[in-house]
Backbone as CSV, one residue per row, in Angstrom:
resi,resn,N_x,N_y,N_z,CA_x,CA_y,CA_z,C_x,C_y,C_z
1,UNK,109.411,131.903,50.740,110.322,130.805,50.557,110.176,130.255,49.131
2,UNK,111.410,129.677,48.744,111.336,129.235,47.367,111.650,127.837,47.234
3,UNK,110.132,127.626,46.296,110.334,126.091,46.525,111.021,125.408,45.022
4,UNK,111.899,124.264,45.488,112.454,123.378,44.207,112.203,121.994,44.255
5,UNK,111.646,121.729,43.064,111.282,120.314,42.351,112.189,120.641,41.221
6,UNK,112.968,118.922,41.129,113.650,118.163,40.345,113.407,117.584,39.821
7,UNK,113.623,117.306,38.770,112.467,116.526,37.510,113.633,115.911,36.590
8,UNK,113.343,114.503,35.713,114.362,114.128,34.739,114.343,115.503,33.390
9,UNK,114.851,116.040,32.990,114.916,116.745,31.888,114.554,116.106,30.714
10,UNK,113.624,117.242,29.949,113.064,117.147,28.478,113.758,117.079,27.205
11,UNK,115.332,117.856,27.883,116.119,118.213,26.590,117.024,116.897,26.790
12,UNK,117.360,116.232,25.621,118.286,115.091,25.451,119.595,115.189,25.976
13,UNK,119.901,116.579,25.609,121.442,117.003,26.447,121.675,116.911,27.718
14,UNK,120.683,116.875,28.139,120.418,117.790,29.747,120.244,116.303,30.472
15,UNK,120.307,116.040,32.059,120.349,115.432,32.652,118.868,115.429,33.354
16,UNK,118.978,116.752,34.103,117.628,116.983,34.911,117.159,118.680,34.670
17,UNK,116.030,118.512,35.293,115.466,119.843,35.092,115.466,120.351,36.567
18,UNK,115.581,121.933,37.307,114.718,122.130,38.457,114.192,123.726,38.203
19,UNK,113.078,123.372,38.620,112.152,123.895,38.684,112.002,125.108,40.026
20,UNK,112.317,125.941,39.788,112.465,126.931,41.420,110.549,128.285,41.424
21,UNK,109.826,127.599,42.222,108.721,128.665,42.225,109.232,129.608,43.695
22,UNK,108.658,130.583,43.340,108.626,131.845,44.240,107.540,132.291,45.064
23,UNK,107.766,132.281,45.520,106.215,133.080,46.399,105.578,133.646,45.726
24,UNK,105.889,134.627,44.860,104.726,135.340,44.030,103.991,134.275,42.616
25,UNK,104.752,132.972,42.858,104.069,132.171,41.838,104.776,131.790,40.556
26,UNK,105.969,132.835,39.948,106.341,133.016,39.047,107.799,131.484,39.333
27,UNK,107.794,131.096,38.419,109.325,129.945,38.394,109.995,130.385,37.384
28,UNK,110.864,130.041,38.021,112.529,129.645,36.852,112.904,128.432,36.333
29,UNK,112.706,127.603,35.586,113.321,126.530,35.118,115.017,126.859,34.194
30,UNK,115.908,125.663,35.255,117.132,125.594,34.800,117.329,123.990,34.413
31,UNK,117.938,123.709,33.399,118.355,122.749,32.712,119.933,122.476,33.147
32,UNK,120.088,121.206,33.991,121.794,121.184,34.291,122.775,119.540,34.037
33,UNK,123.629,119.419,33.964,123.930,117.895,33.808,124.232,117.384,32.394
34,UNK,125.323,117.718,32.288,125.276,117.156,30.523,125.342,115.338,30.759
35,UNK,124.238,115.216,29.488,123.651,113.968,29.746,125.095,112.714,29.261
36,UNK,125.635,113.476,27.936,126.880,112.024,27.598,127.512,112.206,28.645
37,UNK,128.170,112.799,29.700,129.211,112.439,30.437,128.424,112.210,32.096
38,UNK,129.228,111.208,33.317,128.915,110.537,33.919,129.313,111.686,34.913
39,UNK,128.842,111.401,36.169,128.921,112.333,37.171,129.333,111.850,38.550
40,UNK,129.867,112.595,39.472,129.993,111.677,40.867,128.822,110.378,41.062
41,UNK,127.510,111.075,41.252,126.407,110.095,41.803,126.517,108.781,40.960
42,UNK,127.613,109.023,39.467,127.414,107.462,39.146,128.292,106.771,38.750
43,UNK,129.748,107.891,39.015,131.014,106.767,39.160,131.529,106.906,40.118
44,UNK,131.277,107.305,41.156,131.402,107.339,42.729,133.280,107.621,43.040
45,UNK,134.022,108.625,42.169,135.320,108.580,41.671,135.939,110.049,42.398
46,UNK,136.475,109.887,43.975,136.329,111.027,44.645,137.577,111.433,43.525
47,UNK,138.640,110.971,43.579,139.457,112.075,42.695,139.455,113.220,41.359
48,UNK,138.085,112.398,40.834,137.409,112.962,39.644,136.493,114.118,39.856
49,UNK,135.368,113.671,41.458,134.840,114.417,42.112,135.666,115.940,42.607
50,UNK,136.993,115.631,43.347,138.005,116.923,43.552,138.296,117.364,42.422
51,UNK,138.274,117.081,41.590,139.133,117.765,39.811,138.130,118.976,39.811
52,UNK,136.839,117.948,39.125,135.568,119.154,38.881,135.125,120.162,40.003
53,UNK,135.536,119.851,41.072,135.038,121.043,42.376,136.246,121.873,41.760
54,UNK,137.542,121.987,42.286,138.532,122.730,41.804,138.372,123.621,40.293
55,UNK,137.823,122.498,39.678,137.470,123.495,38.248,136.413,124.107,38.367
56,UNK,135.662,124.003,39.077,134.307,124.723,38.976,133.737,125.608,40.472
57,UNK,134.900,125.617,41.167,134.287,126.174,42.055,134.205,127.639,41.892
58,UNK,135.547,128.723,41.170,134.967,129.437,41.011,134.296,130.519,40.283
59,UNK,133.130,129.279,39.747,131.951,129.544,38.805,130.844,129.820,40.290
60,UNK,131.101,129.743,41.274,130.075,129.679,42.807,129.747,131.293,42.784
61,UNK,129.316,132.179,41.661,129.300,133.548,42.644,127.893,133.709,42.439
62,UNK,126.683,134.512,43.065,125.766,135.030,42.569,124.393,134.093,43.258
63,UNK,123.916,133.742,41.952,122.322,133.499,42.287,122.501,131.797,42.285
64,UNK,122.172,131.192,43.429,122.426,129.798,43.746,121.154,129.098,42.926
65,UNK,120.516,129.478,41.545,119.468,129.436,40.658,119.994,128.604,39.424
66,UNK,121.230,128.940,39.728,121.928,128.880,38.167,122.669,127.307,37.941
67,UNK,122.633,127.171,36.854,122.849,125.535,36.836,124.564,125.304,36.971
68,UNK,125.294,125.942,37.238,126.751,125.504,37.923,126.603,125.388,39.404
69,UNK,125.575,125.619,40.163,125.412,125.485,40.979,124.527,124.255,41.659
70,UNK,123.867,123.902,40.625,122.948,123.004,40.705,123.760,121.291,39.986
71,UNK,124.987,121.792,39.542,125.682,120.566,39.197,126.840,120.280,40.166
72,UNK,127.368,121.541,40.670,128.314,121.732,41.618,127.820,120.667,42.855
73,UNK,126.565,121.086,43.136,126.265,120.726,45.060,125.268,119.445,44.512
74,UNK,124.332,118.978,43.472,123.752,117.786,43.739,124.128,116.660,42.850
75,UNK,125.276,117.057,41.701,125.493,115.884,40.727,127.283,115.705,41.489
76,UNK,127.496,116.707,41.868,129.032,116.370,41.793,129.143,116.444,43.724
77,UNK,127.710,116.806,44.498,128.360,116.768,45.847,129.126,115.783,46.503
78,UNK,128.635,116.148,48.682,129.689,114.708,49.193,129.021,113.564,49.008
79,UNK,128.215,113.496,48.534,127.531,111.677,48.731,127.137,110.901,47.188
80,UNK,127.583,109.901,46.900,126.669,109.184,45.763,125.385,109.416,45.628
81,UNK,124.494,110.080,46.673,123.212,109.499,46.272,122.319,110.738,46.064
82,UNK,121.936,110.959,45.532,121.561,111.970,44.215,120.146,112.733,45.863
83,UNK,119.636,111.889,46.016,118.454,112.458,47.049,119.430,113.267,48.058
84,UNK,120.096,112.592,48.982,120.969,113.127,49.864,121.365,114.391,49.285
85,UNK,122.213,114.496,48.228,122.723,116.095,47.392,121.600,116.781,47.591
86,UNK,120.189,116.314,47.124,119.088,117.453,46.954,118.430,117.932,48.159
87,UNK,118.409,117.163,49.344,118.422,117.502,50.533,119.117,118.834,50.766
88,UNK,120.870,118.558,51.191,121.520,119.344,50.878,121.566,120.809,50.845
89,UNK,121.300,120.701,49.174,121.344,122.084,48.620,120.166,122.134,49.175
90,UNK,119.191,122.104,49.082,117.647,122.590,49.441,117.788,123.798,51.117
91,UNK,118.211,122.516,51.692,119.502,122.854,53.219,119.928,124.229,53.250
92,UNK,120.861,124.204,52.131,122.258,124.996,52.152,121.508,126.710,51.691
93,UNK,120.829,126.453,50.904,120.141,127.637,50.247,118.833,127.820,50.322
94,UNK,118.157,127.593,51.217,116.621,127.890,52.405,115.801,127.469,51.224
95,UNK,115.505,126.184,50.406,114.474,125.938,49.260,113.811,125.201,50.120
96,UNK,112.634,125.008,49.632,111.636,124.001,50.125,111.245,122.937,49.156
């Protein structure tokens, strides 16, 4: 099982960091969230929320690792609240 921790991000651009370890030990760190612009969890703006799903959904193919995916389901998911999203995805794609 692969576990993910979420962390504020190092890079100024970047929003958050997550961190995905593997069973064999080895991680992936992805950088996602561009930091100047605002996101569902913090203008709570479902019509803005439907724009960016529509534009970005299909960027959805492949390795659920990758940071369109990680902005898709916990910055832009169904709920304001940023924990709930990370639940979620964690949920949706067997992370721990």
């Amino acid at each position: 099982m692969i576990t993910l921790t979420i962390t504020t991000s190092d890079k100024s651009e970047k929003k958050f960091k997550a961190v995905f370890t593997k069973p064999d030990g080895k991680t992936k760190t992805v950088h996602f969230g561009s930091s100047p612009h605002q996101d569902y969890t913090q203008h709570h703006n479902k019509d803005r929320r439907t724009l960016y799903r529509q534009r970005h959904e299909k960027d959805l193919k492949g390795d659920p690792m990758r940071a369109g995916y990680l902005s898709y389901y916990i910055l832009w998911g169904n709920s304001t609240n940023i924990q709930t999203n990370i639940r979620s995805f964690k949920s949706k794609y067997n992370f721990v």
